[in-house]
N, C-alpha and C positions, 0 to 999 in steps of 0.2 A: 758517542756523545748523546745518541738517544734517552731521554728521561726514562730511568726506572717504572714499572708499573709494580707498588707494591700490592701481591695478595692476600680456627686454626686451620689424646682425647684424655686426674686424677678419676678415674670412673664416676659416675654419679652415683648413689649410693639410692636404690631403687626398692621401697615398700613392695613387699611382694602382695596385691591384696588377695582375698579370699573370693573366689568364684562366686560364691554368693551374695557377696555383697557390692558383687560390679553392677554399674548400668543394664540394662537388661539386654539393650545391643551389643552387648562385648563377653555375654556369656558363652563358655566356652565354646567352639563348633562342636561337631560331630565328628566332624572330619581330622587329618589326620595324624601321623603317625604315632597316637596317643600323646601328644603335646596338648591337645585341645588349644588350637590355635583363636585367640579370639577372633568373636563372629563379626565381621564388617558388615553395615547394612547395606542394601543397594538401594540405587534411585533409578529413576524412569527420564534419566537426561539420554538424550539422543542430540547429534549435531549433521546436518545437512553438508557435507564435503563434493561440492559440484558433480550431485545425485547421487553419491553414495552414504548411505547414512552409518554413522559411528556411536558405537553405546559408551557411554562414559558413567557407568554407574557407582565408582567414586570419587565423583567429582568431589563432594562434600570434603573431603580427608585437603583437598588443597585449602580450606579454610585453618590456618595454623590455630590461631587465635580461638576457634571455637572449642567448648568445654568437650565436646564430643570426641574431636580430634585429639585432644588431650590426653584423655580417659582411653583412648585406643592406644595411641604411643602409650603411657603407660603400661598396657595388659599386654602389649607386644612384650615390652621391654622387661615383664613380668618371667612371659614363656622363654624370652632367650634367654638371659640371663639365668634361670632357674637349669638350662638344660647346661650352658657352659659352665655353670660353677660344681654340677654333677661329675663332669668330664676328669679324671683320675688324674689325668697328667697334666693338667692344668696349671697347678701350684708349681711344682719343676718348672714349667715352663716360662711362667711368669718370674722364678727367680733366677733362672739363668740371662730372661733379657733384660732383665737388672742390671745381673752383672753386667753383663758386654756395653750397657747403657753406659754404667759410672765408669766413663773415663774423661780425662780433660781432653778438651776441642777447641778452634781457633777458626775463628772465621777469616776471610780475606783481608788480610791489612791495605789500611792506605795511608796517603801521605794528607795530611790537612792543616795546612799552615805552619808553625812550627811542630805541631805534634806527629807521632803514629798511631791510627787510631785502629781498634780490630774487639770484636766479640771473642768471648770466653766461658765458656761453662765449666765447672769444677767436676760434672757427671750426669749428677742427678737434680740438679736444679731444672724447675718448670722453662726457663726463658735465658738464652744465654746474655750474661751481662758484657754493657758496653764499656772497653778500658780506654784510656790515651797514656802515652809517656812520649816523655821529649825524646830520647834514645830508643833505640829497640832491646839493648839490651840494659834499657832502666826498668827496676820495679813500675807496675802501672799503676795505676791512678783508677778509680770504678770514675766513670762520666755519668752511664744511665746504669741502673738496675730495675729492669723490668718487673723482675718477682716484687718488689714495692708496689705494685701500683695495684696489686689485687690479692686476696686470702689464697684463693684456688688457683692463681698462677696460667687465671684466662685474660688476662692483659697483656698484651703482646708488644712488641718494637713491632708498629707495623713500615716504617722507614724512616730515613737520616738522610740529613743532607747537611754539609757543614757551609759556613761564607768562607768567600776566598780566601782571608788569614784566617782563619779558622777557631778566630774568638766565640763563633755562635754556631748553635747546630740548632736546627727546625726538625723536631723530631715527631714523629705519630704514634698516637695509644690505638690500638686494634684489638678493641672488646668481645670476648665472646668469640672470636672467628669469624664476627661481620667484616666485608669490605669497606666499610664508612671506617675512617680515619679522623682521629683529632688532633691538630697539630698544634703543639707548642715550640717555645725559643727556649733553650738553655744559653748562659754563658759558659764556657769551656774552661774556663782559669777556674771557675767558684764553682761549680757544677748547680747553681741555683736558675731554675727557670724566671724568667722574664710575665709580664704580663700579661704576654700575646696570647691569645687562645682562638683557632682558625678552626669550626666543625663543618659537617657532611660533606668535606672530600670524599673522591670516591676514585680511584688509576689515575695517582697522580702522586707524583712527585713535590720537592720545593726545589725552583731554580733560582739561586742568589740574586742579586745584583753585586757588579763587582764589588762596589763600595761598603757592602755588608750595608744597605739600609732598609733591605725589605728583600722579599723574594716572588714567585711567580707560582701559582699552584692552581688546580682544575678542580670546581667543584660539581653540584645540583643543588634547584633547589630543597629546602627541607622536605621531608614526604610527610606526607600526610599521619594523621594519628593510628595504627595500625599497621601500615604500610612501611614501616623501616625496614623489613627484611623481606616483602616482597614484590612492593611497588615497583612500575617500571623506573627505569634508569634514563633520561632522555634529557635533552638540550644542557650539555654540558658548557662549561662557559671557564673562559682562565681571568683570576683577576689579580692585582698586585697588592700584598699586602706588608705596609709601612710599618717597621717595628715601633714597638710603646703605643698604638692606634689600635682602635675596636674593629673588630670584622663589619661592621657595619660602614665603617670608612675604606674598607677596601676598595681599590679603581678596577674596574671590570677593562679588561683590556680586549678581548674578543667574544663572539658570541654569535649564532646564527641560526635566530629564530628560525629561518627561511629551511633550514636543515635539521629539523630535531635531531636527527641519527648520525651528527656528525662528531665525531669524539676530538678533543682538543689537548696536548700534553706541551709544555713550555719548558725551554731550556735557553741556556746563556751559554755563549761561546766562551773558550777559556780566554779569551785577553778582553772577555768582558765590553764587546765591544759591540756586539748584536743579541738581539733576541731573537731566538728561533720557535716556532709554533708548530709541531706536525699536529695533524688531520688525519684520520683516519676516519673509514666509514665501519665500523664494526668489527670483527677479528680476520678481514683481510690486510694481508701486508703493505698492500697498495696506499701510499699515502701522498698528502700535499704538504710541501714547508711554505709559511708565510714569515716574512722578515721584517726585522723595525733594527735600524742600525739607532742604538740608543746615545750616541754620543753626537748626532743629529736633532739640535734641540726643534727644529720642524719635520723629526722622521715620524712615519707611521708604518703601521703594520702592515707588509704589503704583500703580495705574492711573490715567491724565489723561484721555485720547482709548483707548477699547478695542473699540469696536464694529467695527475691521476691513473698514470699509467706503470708503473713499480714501485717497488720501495724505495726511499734515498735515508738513509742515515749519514749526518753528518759526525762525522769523524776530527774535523780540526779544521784549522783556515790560516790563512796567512793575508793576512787584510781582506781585501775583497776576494780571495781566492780558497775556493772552498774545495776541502779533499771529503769526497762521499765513498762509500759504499751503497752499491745499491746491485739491483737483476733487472736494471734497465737494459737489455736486449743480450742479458747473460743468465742466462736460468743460475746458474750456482754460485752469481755472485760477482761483479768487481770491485777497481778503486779506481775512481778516476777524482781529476781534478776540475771544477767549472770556478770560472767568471761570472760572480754575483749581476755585472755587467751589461755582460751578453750571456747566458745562461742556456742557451738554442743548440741543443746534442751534436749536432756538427762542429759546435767551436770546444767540446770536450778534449782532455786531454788525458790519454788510458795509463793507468798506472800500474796497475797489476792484473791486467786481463784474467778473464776467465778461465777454468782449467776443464774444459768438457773431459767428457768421462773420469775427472780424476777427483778431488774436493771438490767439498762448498767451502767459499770465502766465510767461515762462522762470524769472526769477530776481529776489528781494528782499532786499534789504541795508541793516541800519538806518547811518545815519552823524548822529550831532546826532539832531535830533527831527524828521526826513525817512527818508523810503524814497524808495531807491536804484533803480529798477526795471528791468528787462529785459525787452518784449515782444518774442516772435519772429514776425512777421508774412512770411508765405509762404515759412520758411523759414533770414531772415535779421532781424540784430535792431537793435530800436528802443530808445534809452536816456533815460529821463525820470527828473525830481526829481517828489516827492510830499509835502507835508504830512504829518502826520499823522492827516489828514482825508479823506485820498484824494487832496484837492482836486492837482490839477498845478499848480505850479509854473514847470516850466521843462523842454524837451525838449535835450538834450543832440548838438549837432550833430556826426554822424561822417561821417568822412577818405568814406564812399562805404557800398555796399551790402555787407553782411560782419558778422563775427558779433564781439559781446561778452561777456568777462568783468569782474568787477569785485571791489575788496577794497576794505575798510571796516570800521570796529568804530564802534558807538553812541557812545563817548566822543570819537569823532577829528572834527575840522574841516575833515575833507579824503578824499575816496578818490582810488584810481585804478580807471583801465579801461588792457585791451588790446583792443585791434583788428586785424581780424587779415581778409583776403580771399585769392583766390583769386590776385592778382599782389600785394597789399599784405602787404608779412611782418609778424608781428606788434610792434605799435609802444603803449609804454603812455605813458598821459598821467596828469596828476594834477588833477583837480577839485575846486574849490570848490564846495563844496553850495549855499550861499547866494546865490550870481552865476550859477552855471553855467560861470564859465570853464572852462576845458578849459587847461593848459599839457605840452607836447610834454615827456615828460620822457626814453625813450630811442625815436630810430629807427633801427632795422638798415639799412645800407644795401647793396642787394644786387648783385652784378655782372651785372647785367642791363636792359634799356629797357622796364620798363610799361608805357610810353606807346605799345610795340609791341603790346600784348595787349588783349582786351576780352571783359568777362561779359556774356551776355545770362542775360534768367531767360525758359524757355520753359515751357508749360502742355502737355501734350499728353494724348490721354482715353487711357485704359485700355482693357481687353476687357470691361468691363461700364461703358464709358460714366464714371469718374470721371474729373477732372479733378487731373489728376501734374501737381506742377511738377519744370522742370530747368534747372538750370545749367549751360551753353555757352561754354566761353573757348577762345577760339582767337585767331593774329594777326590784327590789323584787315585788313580786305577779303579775306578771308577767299575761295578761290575753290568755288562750291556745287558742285564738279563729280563727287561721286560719288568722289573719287578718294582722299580727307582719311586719313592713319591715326589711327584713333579708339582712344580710351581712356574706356570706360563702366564708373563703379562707382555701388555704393549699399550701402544696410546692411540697413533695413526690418526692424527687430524691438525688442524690449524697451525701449518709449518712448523711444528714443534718435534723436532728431535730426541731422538731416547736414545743418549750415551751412558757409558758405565757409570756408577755412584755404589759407596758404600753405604750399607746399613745393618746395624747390630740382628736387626731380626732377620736380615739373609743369611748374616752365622747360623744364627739359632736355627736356622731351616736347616743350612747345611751342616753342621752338628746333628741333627736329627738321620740323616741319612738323606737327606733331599734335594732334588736337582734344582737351580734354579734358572731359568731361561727369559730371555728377553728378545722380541720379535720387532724387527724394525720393520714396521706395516708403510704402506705408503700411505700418503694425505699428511705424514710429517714430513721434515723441511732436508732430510739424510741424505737427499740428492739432490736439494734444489725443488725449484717451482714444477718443474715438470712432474717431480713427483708428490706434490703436494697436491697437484691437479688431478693429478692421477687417481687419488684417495678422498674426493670430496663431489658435493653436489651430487651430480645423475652417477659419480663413479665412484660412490660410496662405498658400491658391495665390494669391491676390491682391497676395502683395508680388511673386511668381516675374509674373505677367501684367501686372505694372503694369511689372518690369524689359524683359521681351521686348518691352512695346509701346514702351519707351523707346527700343529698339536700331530697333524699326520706323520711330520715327519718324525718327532721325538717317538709316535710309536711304532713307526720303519725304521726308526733305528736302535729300538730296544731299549732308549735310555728308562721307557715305562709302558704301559697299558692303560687304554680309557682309565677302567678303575681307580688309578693311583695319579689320574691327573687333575691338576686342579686349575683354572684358569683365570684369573685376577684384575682388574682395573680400576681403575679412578676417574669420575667426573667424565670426558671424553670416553675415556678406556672404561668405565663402565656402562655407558653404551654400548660399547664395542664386546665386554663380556654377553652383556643384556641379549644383542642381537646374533650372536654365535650359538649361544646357550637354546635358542629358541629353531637355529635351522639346523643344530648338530648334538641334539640334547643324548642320544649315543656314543658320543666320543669323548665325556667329560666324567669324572668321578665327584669333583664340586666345583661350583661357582661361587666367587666374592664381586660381586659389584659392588665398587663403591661411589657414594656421591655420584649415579650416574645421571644423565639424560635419557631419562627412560619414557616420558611421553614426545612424541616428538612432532606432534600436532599442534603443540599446545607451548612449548619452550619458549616461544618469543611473548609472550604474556607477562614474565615474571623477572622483576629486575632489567642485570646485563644483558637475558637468551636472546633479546631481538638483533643483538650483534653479533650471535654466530649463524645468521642466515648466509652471511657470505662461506660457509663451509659447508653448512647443510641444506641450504635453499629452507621452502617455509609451505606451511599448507594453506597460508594464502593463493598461493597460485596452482590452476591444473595441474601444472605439468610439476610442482614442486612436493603437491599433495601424493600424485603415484609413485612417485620417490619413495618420500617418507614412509609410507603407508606400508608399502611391503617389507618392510627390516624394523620400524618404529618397534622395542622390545614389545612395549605394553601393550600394542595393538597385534601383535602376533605370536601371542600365549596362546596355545589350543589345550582348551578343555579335556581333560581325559587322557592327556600324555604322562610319559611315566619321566619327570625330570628327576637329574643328579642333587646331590644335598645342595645348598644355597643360602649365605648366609650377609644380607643384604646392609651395608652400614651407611649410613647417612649421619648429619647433626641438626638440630632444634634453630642453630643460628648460621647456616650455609644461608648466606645470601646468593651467593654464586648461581648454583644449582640448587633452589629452593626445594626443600626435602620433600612435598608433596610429590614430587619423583620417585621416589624411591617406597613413600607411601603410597600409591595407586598400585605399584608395579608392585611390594609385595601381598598386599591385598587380593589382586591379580593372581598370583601364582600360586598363591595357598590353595584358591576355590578351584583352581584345575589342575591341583597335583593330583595322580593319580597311583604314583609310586609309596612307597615309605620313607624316601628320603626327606628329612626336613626340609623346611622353609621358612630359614627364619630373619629378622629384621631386629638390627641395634638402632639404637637411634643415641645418641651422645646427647648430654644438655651443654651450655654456655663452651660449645664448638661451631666452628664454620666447614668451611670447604677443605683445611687443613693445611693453611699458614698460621703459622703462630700459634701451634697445637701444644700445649703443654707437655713436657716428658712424660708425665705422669697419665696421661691421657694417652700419649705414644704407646706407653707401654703395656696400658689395662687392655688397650686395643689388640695390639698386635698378640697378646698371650693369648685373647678371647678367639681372635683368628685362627692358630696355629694349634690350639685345644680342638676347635672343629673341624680341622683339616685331619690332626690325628687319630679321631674319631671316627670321621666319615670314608677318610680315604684308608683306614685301618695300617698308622705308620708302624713298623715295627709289628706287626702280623707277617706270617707265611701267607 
């Protein structure tokens, strides 16, 4: 019942200029591998880190806004682009991940008053459109089509929320790839928008009121002139907003000055009978629920759950009797039931206890007078019906090994699931609770032979002895000879798990001859709190030694050799490449950081980064600074090293991880490469962090990728 948090590359089409008629700081270097990388200037900034001093000489490149900064992305995006569109097999590559693109896809159905409502792309459209039909197997109806709402197909469905009969949905435009949201009301019968227009939302959902007369959403205030995409993020606040009324009539329902850092997300129970408020302090799990039972015309919003001490998601209620999930004194998860009443852990009542050593409780969904459940067992997940007594029912049999979501509401007679692996694209069905049937309701079919490919799950120990599992797909019979081009990613941070999922450009890898592997680090949520704790703060290096011992293993066991591997991440995970790349620069054929957090001194400055202190602490403090300080990527480039190729991708409009990370860090890496292998940096324009990234954008990317992986890591050579 927790609120959603919603979170994008058509290529930009880039003047190549003439060296000599660039700015005079951007003419070519000297340096290397005959790219002539443009020249970055330095500054004489220096910063005082409780007596250790730190050089920060480009600083300047975090001014997005400035023409200078401009002028540099540019002449960057000059030299890489100039070198990828060189690359022979390029063109092939971009037109086989075409093909595998254009096929039809379905998003997870739900159920929304009298309709079914579910996304749909036709292939190759930028943004999948949103249908409704009364039947499921009535022709549908388009409700949104997102590709309207912009030329280049960077306006995104950034979320949907429907009212309880399901005559209105509050939907959000997600521009560019920013996280700021605009939310309008459609009618559902007419599909014409309504008056309403709600702007700078920013992780936040809309939660109805039963009555369909308004809803509940989190916003900030507006930022300042400049400051859209980099400004900090702080004192978030929830207000109600009355349909056919100006945002300026909106009622601010909560707000605490007293807490600038305390994040707010609103939701309404399904019988419409309370409002629920969690609290969260930054990207720790740990939260507070405050409650206003609204059919109390003297209720107020008050505290439920405030002791601050695990998570609690509520899940459903039965009057004042609320069924949570939480890791209140179960690392992997229960269900229990509380008394709004007396709400004091001793008057709990345990519903599906904890499973040590065996799953995490992923996910619970009431549907009728059953829970829906989700365990994820080493990794990938298990789907069972429940009583309302814990008791099991019935295990819900899936397509293979691969991960689940599910939709449901308490009144309905029916959910679905999607299923989704590593060669299986995602495919949703629709269940009977009572039986367990399972009925096929849409499957993608893709242009490709599964029956060519195969998962294994492999375990292998870390540098202190734990046991890391990994996922291994590659073509059947597979040859162990040292020789395989490998693709290694992972995440390993802020309880976030990395289960199986398909995507066209792991065909295209594995079509190419290539292994693709996924390392479940610790600091994600695959086994619970403990090992989420395990991988963060002071015990950071442990997700960086669980990823190196993963690369050790693939080349113990012959699926390849440094040369031919290549090691990949996003945003978290390109930290995680960042800070591997720099204490194992011998063990890797190329790097792709993407979107990462690459200065780590400096993150809590810009935007949301001050709410991932609770994963990585902060160089505000002593002891958070010698942390940081030793693994930060961009403070631990050494000059005069011979790094592997590297090919660094950021966007213009990442609010998230605002790209002066990815510009310091490759700035940074150019001036002390000392090998021949490039060093190079994309920058995407009217892109974010990479929701709501357009097909088109998907695709120039991921060919520009796989062009320099073939290149670098010589696929298809002896």
């Amino acid at each position: 019942m927790k609120p959603s948090w919603p979170l994008a590359l058509l290529l930009a089409l880039l003047l190549l200029p003439s060296a000599a008629l660039a700015p005079p700081a951007l003419r070519a270097a000297e340096s290397g591998p005959g790219l002539g990388y443009p020249k970055a200037r330095t500054v004489d900034q220096t910063d005082d880190y409780f007596g250790t001093t730190v050089r920060d000489p480009y600083r300047w490149l975090e001014d997005d806004n400035s023409p200078e900064t401009k002028a540099w992305v540019e002449a960057q995006n000059a030299v890489t682009f100039a070198y990828l569109g060189a690359i022979p097999e390029r063109k092939a590559i971009e037109a086989r991940l075409t093909e595998l693109w254009n096929y039809e896809r379905f998003g997870l159905p739900s159920k929304e008053g009298p309709w079914y409502v579910y996304t749909r792309n036709r292939g190759l459209q930028n943004q999948s459109v949103l249908y409704r039909a009364r039947r499921l197997d009535d022709a549908p109806d388009v409700l949104l089509d997102p590709n309207t709402l912009s030329a280049d197909g960077t306006v995104a469905l950034g979320g949907s929320s429907f009212s309880d009969d399901g005559s209105r949905l509050a939907w959000a435009a997600a521009s560019g790839g920013s996280d700021w949201r605009d939310w309008r009301v459609r009618d559902v019968a007419t599909g014409k928008d309504l008056v309403d227009h709600v702007r700078w939302s920013k992780f936040s959902g809309a939660a109805w009121k039963k009555d369909g007369s308004g809803f509940y959403y989190s916003r900030y205030a507006a930022p300042k002139e400049g400051d859209v995409l980099k400004g900090v993020n702080k004192n978030q606040k929830v207000y109600f907003h009355a349909i056919g009324t100006a945002q300026d009539d909106d009622v601010l329902v909560c707000e605490r000055p007293d807490h600038p850092d305390w994040n707010f997300q609103a939701d309404v129970t399904d019988d419409g009978r309370f409002l629920l408020v969690y609290q969260n302090e930054g990207t720790d799990p740990k939260n507070r629920i405050f409650l206003q039972d609204l059919q109390d015309p003297k209720g107020a919003l008050g505290p439920f759950l405030d002791a601050f001490d695990a998570d609690y998601q509520v899940v459903g209620n039965d009057g004042d009797l609320f069924y949570l999930r939480t890791d209140k004194d179960a690392s992997r998860y229960r269900l229990v039931a509380i008394d709004r009443r007396g709400a004091a852990p001793g008057s709990w009542k345990e519903i599906l206890p904890e499973r040590p050593g065996k799953g995490v409780l992923s996910s619970v969904t009431m549907t009728g007078d059953r829970f829906v459940v989700v365990w994820e067992t080493d990794a990938h997940d298990v789907l069972e019906i429940r009583g309302k007594d814990g008791a099991l029912q019935r295990e819900v049999a899936l397509p293979g090994l691969g991960s689940v979501s599910v939709s449901g509401k308490r009144r309905d007679a029916e959910f679905f699931y999607l299923f989704t692996s590593f060669t299986y694209p995602a495919t949703s069905f629709r269940c009977d609770p009572l039986t367990g049937a399972s009925a096929l309701f849409r499957q993608p079919k893709v242009a490709f032979d599964p029956a060519a490919y195969e998962t294994v799950q492999v375990f292998y120990p870390s540098k202190d002895g734990t046991r890391i599992p990994m996922f291994v797909t590659a073509k059947k019979g597979l040859a162990r000879d040292g020789r395989n081009p490998t693709y290694l990613t992972g995440y390993g941070g802020f309880n976030s798990s990395s289960t199986p999922s398909f995507s066209p450009a792991t065909i295209a890898w594995l079509e190419m001859g290539g292994v693709h592997a996924l390392a479940n680090l610790r600091g994600g949520g695959e086994y619970g709190k403990e090992w989420h704790d395990a991988g963060r703060l002071k015990n950071k290096q442990n997700v960086f030694d669980d990823f190196i011992a993963a690369a050790e293993y693939l080349v113990r066991e012959k699926y390849t050799a440094p040369p031919r591997l290549a090691i990949a991440g996003g945003s978290n995970g390109g930290l995680l490449v960042g800070a591997v790349l720099n204490q194992r620069p011998d063990l890797f054929g190329a790097a792709l950081p993407a979107v990462g957090v690459m200065d780590m001194l400096r993150f809590h400055l810009f935007t949301i980064g001050w709410a991932w202190k609770s994963d990585y602490g902060s160089a505000e403090t002593k002891d958070g600074f010698d942390v940081l300080y030793r693994y930060s990527p961009l403070h631990n480039i050494r000059p005069g090293t011979r790094y592997p190729a590297v090919l660094v991708t950021t966007a213009d409009h990442d609010d998230r991880v605002v790209p002066a990370h990815s510009f310091k860090y490759a700035a940074t890496l150019q001036a002390a490469q000392a090998g021949d292998a490039p060093i190079l940096i994309r920058v995407e324009t009217r892109a974010g962090h990479g929701a709501g990234k357009p097909t088109s954008k998907i695709i120039a990317e991921a060919a520009d990728r796989f062009a320099f992986l073939v290149k670098v890591l010589r696929v298809g050579s002896p």
